[in-house]
N, C-alpha and C positions, 0 to 999 in steps of 0.2 A: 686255953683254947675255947672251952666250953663258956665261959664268958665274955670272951672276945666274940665270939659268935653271935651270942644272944643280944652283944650290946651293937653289934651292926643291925641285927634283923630289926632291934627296937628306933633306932637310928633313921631307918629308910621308913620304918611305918610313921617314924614323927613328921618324914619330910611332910605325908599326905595330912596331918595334920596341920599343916604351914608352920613348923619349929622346925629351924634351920642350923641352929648353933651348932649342934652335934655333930651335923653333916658338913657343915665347913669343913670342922676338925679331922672328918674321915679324911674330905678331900685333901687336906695339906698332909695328912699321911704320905699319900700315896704322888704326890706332889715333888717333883727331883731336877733337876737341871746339872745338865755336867758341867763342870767347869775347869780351866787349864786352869792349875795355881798349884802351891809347893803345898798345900795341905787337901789337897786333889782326891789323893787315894784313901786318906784319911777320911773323908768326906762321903767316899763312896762305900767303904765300908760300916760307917755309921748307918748309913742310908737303907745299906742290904738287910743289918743286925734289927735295924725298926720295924719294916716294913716287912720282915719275913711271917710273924706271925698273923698279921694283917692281912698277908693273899690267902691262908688256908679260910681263914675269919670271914671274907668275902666271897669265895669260892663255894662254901655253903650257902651262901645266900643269891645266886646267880642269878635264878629263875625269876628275883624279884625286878630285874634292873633291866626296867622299859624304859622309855622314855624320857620317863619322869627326871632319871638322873643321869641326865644328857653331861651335865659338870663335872661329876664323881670319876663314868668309863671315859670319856674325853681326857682327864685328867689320866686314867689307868693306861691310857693308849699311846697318851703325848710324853708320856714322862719320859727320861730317859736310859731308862732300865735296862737296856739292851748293853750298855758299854761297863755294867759291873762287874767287879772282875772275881765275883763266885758264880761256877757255872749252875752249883744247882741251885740257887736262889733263880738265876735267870732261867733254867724249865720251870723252876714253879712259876715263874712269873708269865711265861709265855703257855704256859696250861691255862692260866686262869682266863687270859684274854682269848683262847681259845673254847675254855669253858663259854664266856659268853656269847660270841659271834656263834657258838651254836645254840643256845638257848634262847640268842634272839639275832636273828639274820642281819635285821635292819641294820645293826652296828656295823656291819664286815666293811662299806664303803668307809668308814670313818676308821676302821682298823687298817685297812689298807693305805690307806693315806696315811697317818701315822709310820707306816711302815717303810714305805717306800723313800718319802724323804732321809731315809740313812743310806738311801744306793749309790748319794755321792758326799758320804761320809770318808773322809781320808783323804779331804784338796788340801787341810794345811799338814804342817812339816810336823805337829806335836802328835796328829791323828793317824798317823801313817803306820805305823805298827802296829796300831789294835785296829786299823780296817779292814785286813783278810777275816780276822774273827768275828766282829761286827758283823760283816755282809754274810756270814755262812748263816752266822744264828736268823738274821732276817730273813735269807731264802729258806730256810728250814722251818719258820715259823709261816710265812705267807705258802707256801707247799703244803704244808700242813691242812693250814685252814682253805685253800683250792681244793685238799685230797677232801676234807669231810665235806667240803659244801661247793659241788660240782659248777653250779649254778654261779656263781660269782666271778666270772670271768670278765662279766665287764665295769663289774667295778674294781675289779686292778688296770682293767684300762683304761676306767676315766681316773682313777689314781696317779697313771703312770702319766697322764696327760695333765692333769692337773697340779704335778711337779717336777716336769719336762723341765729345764735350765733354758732361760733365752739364750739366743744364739751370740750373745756380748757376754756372756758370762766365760770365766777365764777355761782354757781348754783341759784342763785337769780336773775339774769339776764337769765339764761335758764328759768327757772320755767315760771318766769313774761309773757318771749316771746311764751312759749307751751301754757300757759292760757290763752292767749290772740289771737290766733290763734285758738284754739279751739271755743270759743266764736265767731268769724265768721261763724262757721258754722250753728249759731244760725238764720240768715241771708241769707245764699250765699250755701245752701244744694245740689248746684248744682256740687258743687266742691269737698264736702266729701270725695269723694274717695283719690284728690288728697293730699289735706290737711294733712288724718290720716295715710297716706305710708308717706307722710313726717315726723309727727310726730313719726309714730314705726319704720324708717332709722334712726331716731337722735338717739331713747331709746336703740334699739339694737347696735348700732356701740358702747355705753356706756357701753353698756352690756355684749360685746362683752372685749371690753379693758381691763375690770373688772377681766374678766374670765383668758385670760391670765398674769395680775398683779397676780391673785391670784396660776396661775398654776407655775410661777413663784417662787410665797414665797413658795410653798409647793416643788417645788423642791430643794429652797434652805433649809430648814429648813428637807427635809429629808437625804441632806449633810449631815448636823450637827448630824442631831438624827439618821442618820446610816440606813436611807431608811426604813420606816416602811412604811408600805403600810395600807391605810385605806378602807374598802369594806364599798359600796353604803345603804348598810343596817344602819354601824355606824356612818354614816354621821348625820343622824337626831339627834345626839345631841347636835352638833353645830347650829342647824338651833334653839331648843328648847332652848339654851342662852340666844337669842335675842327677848325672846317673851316680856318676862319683862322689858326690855330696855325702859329708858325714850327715846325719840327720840330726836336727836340734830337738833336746832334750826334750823340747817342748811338744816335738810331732808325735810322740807315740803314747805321750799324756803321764809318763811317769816322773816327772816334775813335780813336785807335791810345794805348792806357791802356798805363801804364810798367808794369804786370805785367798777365799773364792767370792769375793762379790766381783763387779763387771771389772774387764782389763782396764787397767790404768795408764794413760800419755805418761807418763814419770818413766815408762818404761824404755822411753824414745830418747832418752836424751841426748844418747851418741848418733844416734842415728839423724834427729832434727838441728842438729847442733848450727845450723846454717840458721832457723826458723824460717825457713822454706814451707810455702804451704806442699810444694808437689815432694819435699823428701817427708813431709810428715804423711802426704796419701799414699807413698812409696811403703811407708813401714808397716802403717796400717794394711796396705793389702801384702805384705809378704804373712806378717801376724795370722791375717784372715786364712791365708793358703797353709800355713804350717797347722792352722785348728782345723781346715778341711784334712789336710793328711790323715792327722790324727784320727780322727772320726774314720775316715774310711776305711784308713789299716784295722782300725778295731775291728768294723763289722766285717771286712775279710778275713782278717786272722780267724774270726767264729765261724764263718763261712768255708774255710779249712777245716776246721777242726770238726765239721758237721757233714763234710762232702769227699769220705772215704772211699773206695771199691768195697765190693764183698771181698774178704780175704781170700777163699778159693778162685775167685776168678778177676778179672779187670773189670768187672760189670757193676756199675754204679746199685745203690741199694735202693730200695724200696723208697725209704725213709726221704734220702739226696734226691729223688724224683719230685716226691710231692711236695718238696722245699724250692726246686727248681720250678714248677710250674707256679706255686706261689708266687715268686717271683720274678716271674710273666706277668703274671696278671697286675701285678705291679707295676713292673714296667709301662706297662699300656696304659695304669692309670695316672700314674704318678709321673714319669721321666717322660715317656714320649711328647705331652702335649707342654712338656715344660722349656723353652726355649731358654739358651744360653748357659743349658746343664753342660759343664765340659768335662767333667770326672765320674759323676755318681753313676752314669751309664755304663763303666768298667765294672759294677758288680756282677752285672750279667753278662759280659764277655768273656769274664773269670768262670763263671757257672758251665755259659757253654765250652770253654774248652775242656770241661771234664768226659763231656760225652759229646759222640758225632752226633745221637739222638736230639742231644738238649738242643745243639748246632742246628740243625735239619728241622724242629721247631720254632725255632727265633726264627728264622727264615721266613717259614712257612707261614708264622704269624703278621711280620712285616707284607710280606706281600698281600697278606689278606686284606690288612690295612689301606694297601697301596689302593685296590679293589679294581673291577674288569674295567678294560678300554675304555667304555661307554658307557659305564654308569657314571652319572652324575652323585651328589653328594648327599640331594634328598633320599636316593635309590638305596647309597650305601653305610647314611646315618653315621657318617664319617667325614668331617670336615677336611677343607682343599690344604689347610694348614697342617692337618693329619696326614694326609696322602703325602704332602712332600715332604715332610718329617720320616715319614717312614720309608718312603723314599731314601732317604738322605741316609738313613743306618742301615740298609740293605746297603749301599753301597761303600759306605765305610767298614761296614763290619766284613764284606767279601775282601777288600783291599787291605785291610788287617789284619787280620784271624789267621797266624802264622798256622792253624791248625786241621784249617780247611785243608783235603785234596783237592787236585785238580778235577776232577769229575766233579765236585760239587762247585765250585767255581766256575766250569762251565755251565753247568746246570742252571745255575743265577742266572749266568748272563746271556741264557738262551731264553729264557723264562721273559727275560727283561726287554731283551732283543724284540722276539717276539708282540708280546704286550705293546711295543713302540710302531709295531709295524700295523697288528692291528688299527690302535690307535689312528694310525696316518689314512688306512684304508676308510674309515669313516670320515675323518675330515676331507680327504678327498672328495667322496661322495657327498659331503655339504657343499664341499666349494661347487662342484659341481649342478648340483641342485639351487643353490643362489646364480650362478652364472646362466641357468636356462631360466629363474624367474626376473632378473633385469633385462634377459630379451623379450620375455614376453611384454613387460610392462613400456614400449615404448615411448611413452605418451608421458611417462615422469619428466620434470623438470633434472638439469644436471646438478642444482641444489640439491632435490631430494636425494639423489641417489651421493650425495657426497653424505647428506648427512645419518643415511641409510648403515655409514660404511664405520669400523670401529674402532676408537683411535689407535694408536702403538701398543698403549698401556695396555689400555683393556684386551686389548687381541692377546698379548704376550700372558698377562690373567688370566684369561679363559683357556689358557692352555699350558698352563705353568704347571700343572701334574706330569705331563707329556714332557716338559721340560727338565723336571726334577728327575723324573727316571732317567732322560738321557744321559743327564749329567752325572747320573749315577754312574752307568753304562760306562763311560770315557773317564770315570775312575778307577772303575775295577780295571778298567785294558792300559791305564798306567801304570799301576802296581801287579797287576796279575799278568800281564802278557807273555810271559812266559811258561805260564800254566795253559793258554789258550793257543800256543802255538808247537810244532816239533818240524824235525829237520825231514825232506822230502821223503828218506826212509823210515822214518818215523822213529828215529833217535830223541836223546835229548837238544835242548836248543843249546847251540853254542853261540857267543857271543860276539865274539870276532866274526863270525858265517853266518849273519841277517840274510841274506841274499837268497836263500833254499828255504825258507821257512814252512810249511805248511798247517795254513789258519784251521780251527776247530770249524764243523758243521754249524755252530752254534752263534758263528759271528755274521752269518747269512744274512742280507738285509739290514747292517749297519749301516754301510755307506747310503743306501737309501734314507735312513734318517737322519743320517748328519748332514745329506745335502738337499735334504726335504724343502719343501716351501716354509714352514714352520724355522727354520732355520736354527736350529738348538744352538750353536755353535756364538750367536748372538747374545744366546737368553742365561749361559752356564755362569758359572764366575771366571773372571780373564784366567787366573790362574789353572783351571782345570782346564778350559779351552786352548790353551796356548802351550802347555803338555800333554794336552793329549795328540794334539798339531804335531809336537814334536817324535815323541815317541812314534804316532801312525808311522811319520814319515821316516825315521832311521830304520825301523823295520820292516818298511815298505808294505805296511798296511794299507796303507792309505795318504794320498796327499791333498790335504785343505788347507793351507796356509793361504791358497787364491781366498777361499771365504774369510777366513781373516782377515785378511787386509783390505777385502772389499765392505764386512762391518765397520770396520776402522775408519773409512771412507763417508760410507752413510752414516754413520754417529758424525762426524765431523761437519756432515753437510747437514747435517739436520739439526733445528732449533728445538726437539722434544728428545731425549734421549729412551726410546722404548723400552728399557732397562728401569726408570726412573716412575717407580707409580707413584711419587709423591707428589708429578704434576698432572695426577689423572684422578676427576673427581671422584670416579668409583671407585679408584687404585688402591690395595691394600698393600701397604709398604712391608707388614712382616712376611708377606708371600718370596718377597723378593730378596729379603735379608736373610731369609734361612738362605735361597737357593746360591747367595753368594757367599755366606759364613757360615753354614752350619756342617761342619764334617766330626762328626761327633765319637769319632773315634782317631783325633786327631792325639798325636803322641801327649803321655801320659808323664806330666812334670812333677811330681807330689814323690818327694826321694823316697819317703818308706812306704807309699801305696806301691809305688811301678816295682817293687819286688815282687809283689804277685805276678805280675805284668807281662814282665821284659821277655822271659822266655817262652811267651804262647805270642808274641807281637811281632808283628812283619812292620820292618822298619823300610824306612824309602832308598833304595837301592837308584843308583843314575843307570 
């Protein structure tokens, strides 16, 4: 040993001399690659018996090893020393690399990196047995080197970013490396926030891909079937298919595929067997949707296993709070302003039905979002695209949330109600205040004053928050109305005896906004308009089916459809495609995610 020592410490003094021979020779020392083959183990035991002497030899000489020999620890760090199969070679060997990363910090981003790339170690079939071992010794050693050097938190997270899996890379290789990354946070709580926006950027951009694969085959496929159009109501029973569905081995990621580079067509072959370009888009987005499962069962499964009660009582812990509110702040940066996320938003619907509190939060937030009557957008540093998004989950999430009471259901939709009526009361007061300055201006031309006036588009724009809340409103009272109403004695509602109902305090001032000059009832999506038409009317809420059919009317006589901002040159067309497609807590089709699901989820009752 005492010569092994002295012949590195002379070694590293030659490098500064520029004689490099010596230092080669260290470097192939400590130089290892694993490899599958029938002389494997034989291989790795040579490797341990060589190199044992060699880390104590090095480990005395630590303090020396800056910069200079970027090839030597690069090589110490890269090799693959981790999968040997004597344990104490492997502490000595993860002492040593933590010897250095503290004697010189600089290293730890390149120790990390080194490291992390084993978190999706175990995608093929021969690796699968030594990856629980593998991943312990990893997190054991990056734990280590987070407990001595506080500081390095963000270089595990340009690490973890820097060997993130592309979203084409096969789902058993995602899964392994989301699991395993998660699982640091078991450790390194310092970094949380970074970690789980990493993790819901990966789930959403899948999520995301999915949505448009699938907006795709329904375009093509209503080619074929001559365009029939499906409303948001008949959706749910395509999501109720999939409850029974055995789940493919592949969604929950424990499939361990003989390679992990990107998915391969070979895979398609029964399935393309036509060479149909639409059954090959067919496979690819079912593929797509079983790797979103996958993914999000994972982060919910840890999302259970992290969001307990306190044993003595039902009261969520300290710890489930400040993980929940993380996960807020998330939401608001990540998912809300992301259009066409149609899954990834059940991780906080999961969240909130742990607590009324978390519930009564998310709310509170949304509406913040939604922001007063009358502020405008400079006012509330919240764009119109934000307002109806948030929008749009205040009312699906009330319509859903099997978990919500009624008291808090009303509360929404008093809140909402409300807000709408204000709303009305200021536009009143403009129309008002324009209609007393075109009398005063007699003397305009009836050009001017036509081109004074705003066309459909834009009118329906500048008022499409006021819209989106509506249509929020005439959601929740299709799914909820039976939380908002009871029987004259103030029983429960029976169903057969609509007839005696009596409505909540809270629905005061609807009917003024459904038959406002604004006319929401125009501006909603048919499908939410023409149920909530119906439901008013069985329950003798309310009857607009006259408005109905009087928009029906004016769309037909009219050559601009006011609905349509893609023929208005200010027109912003995604204003108008949230408010007719975006219900984002529409039923939950992903067989092993909606087990979380099914039982906090209010399904659509006729």
């Amino acid at each position: 040993q005492v010569f092994l020592r002295k012949f590195v410490e002379n070694t590293l003094q030659q490098v500064k001399e520029g004689d490099l021979d010596e230092y080669q020779k260290l470097v192939k020392v400590f130089a290892y690659t694993r490899y599958q083959s029938a002389t494997a183990a034989a291989a790795a035991a040579k490797y341990v018996d060589e190199v044992s002497p060699w880390i104590l030899a090095l480990s005395a000489n630590v303090s020396a090893l800056g910069i200079t020999y970027r090839e030597l620890v690069h090589t110490v760090f890269f090799s693959d020393w981790i999968t040997a199969p004597n344990p104490r070679f492997v502490t000595r060997y993860a002492t040593l690399i933590l010897q250095i990363v503290s004697a010189h910090p600089e290293w730890v981003p390149q120790a990390m990196g080194a490291l992390v790339r084993w978190f999706s170690f175990g995608a093929r079939r021969s690796d699968t047995a030594e990856a629980p071992l593998v991943h312990d010794r990893v997190h054991l050693l990056v734990q280590e080197i987070y407990r001595t050097i506080p500081t390095c938190g963000s270089s595990l997270v340009a690490a973890l970013s820097g060997a993130w899996p592309f979203r084409t890379i096969k789902t058993n290789v995602q899964v392994l490396f989301v699991r395993n990354t998660l699982q640091c946070l078991e450790y390194a709580e310092g970094v949380r926030r970074d970690v789980l926006r990493m993790v819901l950027n990966h789930v959403i951009q899948i999520d995301v891909e999915v949505q448009v694969e699938l907006d795709d085959l329904e375009s093509d496929s209503e080619d074929e079937a001559g365009g029939v159009e499906e409303g948001v109501f008949e959706f749910e029973e395509d999501a109720n298919d999939t409850k029974h569905e055995k789940p493919d081995k592949e969604q929950d990621g424990s499939d361990a595929e003989s390679e992990s580079g990107s998915e391969s067509d070979s895979d398609s072959e029964s399935v393309v067997s036509e060479g149909s370009e639409l059954g090959r888009a067919r496979f690819n987005a079912k593929r797509t949707v079983a790797k979103l499962d996958a993914l999000l069962s994972t982060l919910l499964t840890w999302l259970e296993r992290h969001c307990q009660p306190e044993p003595e009582s039902s009261e969520m812990t300290e710890s489930t709070s400040r993980l929940f509110l993380v996960f807020l702040d998330l939401f608001d940066a990540v998912i809300l302003p992301t259009f066409k996320s149609r899954y990834t938003q059940f991780v906080v619907f999961y969240l909130c039905a742990k607590s009324s509190e978390y519930a009564d939060v998310f709310l509170g937030t949304m509406m913040g979002n939604v922001g007063e009557p009358m502020r405008g957008v400079a006012q509330d540093h919240v764009s119109s695209v934000a307002k109806v998004a948030a929008a749009a989950y205040l009312g699906s999430f009330v319509a859903r949330a099997q978990f919500l009471s009624a008291p808090i259901v009303r509360s929404v939709v008093g809140v909402l109600v409300q807000w709408a009526n204000t709303y009305l009361d200021w536009y009143d007061e403009q129309q008002a205040q324009r209609d007393a300055d075109i009398d005063q201006q007699k003397q305009r031309t009836y050009a001017q004053a036509l081109s004074s006036t705003a066309s459909p588009q834009v009118e329906m724009e500048r008022h499409i928050v006021f819209h989106a809340v509506t249509q929020s409103i005439l959601y929740m009272f299709c799914f909820r109305w039976r939380d908002l109403a009871q029987t004259q004695d103030g029983g429960a509602v029976i169903e057969s005896e609509l007839d005696n109902l009596h409505w909540c305090a809270e629905l005061e001032g609807l009917q003024r906004v459904v038959f406002s000059r604004l006319n929401p009832l125009r501006s909603c999506a048919p499908a939410v308009a023409q149920q909530f038409a119906s439901v008013a009317s069985q329950t003798n809420f309310m009857f607009c089916y006259a408005v109905l059919q009087q928009n029906r009317r004016s769309r037909a006589n009219s050559s601009v459809d006011p609905r349509d901002n893609t023929q208005s040159p200010g027109g912003d067309p995604a204003l108008q495609t949230r408010l007719d497609s975006f219900f984002p807590f529409d039923p939950m089709a992903l067989p092993v995610s909606r087990q979380f699901i099914d039982g906090i989820y209010l399904e659509w009752r006729d």
